[in-house]
PyMOL Python script that loads the backbone (N, CA, C, O; Angstrom):
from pymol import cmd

cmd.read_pdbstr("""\
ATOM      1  N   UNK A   1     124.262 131.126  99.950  1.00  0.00           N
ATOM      2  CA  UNK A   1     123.050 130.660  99.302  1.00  0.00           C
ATOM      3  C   UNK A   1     122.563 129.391  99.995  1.00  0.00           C
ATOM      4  O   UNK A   1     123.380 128.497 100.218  1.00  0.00           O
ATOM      5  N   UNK A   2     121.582 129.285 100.268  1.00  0.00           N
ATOM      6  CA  UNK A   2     120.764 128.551 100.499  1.00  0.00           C
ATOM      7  C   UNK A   2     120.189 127.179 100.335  1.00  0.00           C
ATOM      8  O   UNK A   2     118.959 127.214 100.287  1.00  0.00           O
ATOM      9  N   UNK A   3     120.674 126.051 100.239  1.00  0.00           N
ATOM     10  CA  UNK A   3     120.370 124.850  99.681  1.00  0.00           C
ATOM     11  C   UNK A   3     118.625 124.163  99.710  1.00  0.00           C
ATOM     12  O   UNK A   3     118.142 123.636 100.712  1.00  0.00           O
ATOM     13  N   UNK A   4     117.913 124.325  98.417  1.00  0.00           N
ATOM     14  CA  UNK A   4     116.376 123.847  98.997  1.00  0.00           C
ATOM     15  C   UNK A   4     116.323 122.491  99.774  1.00  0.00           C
ATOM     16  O   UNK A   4     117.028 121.491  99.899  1.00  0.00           O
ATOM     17  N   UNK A   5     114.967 123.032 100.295  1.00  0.00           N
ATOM     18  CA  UNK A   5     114.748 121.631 101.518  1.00  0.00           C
ATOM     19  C   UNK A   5     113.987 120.729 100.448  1.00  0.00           C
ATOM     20  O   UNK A   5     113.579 121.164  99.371  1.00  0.00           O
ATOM     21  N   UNK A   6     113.883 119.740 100.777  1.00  0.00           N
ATOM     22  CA  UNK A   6     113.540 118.293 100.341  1.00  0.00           C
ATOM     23  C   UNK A   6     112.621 117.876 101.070  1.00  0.00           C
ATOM     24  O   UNK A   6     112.987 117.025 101.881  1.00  0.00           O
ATOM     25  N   UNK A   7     111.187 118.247 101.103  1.00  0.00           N
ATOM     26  CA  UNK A   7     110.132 118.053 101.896  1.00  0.00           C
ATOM     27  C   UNK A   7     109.771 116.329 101.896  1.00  0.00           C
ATOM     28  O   UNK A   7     109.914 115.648 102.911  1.00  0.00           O
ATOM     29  N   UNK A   8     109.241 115.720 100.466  1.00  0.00           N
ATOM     30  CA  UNK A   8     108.550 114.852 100.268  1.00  0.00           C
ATOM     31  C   UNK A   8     109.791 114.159  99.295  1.00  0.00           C
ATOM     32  O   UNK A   8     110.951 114.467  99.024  1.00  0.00           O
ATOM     33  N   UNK A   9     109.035 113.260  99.003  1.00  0.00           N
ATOM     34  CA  UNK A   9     109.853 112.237  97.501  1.00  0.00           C
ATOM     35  C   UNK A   9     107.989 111.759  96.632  1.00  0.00           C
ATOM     36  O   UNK A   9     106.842 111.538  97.017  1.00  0.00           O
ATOM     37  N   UNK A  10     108.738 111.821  95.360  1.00  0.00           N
ATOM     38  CA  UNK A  10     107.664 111.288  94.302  1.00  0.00           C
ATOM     39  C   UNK A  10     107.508 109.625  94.884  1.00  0.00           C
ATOM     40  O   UNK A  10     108.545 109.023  95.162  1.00  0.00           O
ATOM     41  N   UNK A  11     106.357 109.035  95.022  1.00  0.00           N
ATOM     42  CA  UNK A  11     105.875 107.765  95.291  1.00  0.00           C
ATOM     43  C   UNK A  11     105.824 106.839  93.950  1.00  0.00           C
ATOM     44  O   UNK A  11     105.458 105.664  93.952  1.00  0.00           O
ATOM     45  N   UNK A  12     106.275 107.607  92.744  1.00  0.00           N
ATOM     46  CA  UNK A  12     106.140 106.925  91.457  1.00  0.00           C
ATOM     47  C   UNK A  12     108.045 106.828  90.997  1.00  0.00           C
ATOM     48  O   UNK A  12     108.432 105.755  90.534  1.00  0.00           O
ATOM     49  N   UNK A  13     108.769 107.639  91.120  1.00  0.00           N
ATOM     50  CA  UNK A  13     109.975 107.729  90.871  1.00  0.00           C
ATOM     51  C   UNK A  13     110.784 107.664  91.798  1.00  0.00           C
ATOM     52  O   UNK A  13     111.773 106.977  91.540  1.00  0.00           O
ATOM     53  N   UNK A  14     110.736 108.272  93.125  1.00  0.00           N
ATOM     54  CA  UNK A  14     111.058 108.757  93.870  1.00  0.00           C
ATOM     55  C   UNK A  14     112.112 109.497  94.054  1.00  0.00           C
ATOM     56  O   UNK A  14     113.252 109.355  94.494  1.00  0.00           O
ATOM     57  N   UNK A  15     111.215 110.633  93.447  1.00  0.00           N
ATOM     58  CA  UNK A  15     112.404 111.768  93.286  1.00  0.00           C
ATOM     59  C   UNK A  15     112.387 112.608  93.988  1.00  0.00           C
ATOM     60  O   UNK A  15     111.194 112.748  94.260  1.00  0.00           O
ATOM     61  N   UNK A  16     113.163 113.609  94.721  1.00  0.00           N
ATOM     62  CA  UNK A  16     112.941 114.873  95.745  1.00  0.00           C
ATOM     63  C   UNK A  16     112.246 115.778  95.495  1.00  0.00           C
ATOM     64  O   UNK A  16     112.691 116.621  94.717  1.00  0.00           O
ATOM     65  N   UNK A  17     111.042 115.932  95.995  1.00  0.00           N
ATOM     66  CA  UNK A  17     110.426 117.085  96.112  1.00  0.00           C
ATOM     67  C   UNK A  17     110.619 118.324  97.577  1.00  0.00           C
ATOM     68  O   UNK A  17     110.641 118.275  98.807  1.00  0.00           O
ATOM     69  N   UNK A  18     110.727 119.348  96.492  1.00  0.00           N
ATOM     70  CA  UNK A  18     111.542 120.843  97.417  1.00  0.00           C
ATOM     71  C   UNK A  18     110.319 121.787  97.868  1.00  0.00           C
ATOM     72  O   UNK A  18     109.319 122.157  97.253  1.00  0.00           O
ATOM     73  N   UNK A  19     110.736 122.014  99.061  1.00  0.00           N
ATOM     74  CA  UNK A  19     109.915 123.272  99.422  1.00  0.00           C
ATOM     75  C   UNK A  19     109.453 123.869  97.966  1.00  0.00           C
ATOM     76  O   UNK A  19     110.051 123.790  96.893  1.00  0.00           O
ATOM     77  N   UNK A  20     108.087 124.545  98.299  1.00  0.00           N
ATOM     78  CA  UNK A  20     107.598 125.608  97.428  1.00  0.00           C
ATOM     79  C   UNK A  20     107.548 124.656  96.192  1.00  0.00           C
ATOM     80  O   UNK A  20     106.536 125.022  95.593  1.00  0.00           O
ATOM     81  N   UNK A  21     108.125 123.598  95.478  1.00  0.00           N
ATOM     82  CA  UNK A  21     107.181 122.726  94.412  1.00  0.00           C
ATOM     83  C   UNK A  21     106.021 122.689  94.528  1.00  0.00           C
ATOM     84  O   UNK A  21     105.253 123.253  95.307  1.00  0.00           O
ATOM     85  N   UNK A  22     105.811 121.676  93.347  1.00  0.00           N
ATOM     86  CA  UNK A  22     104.418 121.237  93.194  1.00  0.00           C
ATOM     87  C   UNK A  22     104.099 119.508  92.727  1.00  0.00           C
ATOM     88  O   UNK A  22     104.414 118.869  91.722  1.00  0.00           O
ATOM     89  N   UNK A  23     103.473 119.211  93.742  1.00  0.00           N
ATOM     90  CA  UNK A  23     103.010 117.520  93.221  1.00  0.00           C
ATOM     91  C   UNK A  23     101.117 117.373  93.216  1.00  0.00           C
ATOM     92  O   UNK A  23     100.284 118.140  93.699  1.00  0.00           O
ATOM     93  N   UNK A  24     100.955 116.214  92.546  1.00  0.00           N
ATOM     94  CA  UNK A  24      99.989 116.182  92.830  1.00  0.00           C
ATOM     95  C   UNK A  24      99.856 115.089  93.476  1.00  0.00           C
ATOM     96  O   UNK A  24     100.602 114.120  93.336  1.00  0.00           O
ATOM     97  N   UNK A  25      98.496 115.177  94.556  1.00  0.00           N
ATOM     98  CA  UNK A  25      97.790 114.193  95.830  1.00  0.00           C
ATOM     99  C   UNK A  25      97.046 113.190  94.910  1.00  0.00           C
ATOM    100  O   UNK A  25      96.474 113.322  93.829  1.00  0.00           O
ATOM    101  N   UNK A  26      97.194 112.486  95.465  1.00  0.00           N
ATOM    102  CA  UNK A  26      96.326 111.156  94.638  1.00  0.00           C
ATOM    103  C   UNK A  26      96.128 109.838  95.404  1.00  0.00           C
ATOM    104  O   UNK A  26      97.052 109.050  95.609  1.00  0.00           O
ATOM    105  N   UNK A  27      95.130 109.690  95.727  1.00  0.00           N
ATOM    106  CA  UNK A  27      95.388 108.306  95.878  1.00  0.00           C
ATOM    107  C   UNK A  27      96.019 108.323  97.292  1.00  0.00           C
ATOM    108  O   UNK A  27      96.175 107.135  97.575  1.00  0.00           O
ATOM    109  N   UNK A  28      96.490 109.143  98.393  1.00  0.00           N
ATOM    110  CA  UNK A  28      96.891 109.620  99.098  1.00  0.00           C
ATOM    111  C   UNK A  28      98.477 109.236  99.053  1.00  0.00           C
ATOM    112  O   UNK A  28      99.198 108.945 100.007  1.00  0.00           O
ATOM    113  N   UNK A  29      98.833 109.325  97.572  1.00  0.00           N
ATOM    114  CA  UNK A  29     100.056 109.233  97.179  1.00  0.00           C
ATOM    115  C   UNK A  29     100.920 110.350  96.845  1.00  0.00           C
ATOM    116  O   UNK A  29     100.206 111.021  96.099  1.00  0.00           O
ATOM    117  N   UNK A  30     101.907 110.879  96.942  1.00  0.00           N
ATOM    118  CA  UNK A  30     102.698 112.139  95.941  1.00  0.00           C
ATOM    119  C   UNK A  30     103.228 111.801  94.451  1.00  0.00           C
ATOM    120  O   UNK A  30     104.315 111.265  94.238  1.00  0.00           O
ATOM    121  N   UNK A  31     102.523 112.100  93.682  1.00  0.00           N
ATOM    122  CA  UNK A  31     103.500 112.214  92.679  1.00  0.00           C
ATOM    123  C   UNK A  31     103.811 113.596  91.697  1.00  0.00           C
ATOM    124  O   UNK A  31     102.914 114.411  91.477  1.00  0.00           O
ATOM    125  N   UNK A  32     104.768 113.703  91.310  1.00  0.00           N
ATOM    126  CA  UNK A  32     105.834 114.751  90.295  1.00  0.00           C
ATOM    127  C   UNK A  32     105.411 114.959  89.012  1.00  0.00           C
ATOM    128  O   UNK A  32     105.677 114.136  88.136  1.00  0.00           O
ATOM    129  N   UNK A  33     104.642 116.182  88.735  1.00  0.00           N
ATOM    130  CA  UNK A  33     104.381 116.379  87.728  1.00  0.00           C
ATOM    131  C   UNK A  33     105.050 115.916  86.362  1.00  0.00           C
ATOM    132  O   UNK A  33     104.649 116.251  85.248  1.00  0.00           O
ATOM    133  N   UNK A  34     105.962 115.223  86.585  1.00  0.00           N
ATOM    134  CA  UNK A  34     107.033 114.906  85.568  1.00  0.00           C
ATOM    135  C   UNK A  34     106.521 113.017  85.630  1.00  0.00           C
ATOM    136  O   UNK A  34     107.039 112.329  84.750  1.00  0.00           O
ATOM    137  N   UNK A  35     105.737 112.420  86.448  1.00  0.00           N
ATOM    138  CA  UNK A  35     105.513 111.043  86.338  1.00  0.00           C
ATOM    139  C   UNK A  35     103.741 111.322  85.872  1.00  0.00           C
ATOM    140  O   UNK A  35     103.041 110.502  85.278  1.00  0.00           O
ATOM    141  N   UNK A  36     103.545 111.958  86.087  1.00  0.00           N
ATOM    142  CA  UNK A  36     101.512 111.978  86.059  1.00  0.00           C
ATOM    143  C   UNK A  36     101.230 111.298  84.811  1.00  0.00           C
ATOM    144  O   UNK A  36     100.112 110.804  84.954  1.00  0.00           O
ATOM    145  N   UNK A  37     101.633 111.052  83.777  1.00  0.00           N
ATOM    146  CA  UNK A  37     100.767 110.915  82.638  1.00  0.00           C
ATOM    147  C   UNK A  37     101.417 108.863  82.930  1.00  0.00           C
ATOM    148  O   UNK A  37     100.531 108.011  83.004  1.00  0.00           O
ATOM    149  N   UNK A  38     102.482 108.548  83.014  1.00  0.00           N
ATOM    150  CA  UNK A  38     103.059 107.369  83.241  1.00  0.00           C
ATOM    151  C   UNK A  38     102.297 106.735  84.554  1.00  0.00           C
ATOM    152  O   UNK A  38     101.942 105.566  84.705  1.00  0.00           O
ATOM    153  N   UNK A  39     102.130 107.967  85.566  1.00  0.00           N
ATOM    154  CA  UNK A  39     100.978 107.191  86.576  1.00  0.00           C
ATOM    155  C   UNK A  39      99.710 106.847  86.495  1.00  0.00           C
ATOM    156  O   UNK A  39      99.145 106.001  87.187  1.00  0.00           O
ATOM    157  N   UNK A  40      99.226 107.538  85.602  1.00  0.00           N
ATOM    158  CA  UNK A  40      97.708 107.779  85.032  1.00  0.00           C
ATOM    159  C   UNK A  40      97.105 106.498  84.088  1.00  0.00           C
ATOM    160  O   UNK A  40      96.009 105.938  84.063  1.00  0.00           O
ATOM    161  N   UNK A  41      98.874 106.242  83.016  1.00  0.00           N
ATOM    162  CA  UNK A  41      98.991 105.041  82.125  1.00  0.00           C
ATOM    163  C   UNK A  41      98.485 103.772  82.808  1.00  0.00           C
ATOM    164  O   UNK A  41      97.613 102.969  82.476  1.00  0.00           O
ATOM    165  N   UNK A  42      99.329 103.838  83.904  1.00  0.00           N
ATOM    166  CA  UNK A  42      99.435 102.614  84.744  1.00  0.00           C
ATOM    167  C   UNK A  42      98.297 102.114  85.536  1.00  0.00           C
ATOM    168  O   UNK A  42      97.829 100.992  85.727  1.00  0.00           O
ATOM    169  N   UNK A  43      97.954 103.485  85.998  1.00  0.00           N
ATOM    170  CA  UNK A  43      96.379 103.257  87.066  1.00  0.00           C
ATOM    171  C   UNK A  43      95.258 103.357  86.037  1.00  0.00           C
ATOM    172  O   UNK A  43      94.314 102.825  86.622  1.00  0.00           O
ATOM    173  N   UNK A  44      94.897 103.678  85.025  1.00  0.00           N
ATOM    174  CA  UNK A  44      93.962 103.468  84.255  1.00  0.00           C
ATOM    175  C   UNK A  44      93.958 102.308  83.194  1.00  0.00           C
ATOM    176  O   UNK A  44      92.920 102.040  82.589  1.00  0.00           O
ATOM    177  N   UNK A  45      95.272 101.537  82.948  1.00  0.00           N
ATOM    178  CA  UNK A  45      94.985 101.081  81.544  1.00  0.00           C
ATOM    179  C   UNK A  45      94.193  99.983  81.878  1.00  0.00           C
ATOM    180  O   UNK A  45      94.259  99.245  80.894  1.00  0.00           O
ATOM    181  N   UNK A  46      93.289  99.326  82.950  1.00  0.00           N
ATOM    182  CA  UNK A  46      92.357  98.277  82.659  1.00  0.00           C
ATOM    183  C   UNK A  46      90.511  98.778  81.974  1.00  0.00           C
ATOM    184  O   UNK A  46      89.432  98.258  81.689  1.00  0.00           O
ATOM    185  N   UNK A  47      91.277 100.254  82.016  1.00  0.00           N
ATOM    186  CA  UNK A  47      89.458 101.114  81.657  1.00  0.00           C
ATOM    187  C   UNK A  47      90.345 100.944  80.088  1.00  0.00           C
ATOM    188  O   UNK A  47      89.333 100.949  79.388  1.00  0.00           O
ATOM    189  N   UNK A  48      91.284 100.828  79.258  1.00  0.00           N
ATOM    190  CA  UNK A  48      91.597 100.816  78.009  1.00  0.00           C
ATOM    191  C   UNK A  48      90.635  99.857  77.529  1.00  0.00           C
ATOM    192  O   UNK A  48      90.361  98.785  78.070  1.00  0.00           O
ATOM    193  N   UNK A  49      90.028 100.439  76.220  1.00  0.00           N
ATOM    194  CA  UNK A  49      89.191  99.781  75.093  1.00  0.00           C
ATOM    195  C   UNK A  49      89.516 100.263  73.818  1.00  0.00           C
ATOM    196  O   UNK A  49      89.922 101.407  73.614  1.00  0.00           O
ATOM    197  N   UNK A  50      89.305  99.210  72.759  1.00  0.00           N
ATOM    198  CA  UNK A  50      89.135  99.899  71.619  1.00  0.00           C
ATOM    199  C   UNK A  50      87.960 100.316  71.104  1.00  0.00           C
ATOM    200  O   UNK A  50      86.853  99.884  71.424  1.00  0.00           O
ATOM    201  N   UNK A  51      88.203 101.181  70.282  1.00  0.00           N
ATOM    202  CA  UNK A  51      87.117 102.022  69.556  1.00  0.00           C
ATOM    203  C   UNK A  51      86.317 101.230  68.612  1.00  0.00           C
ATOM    204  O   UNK A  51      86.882 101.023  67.538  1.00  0.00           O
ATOM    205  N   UNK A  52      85.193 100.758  68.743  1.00  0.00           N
ATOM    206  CA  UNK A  52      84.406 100.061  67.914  1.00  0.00           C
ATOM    207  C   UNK A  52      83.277 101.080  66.927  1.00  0.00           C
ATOM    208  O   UNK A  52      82.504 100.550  66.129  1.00  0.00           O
TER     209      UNK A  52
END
""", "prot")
cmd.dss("prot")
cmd.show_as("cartoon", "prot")
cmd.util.cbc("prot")
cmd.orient("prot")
């Protein structure tokens, strides 16, 4: 059996990303569907407002 290859690493965790995964491009960054909403937190919260 076969050991997967380890193409990229997450730019937010940096975790191994394997052949045939999936990340998303951003920012001309990689990140792991498993960081997106924590990256999203981070790169958006100066658009945070409250609801008036």
């Amino acid at each position: 059996m076969t050991e997967p290859k380890t193409v990229c690493w997450c730019d937010y965790c940096g975790g191994e990303l394997y052949e045939g995964s999936f990340c998303y491009r951003l920012e001309g960054r990689c990140i792991c569907p498993d960081c997106l909403i924590c990256y999203a937190r981070e790169r958006f919260q100066t658009a945070l407002e409250q609801v008036r």
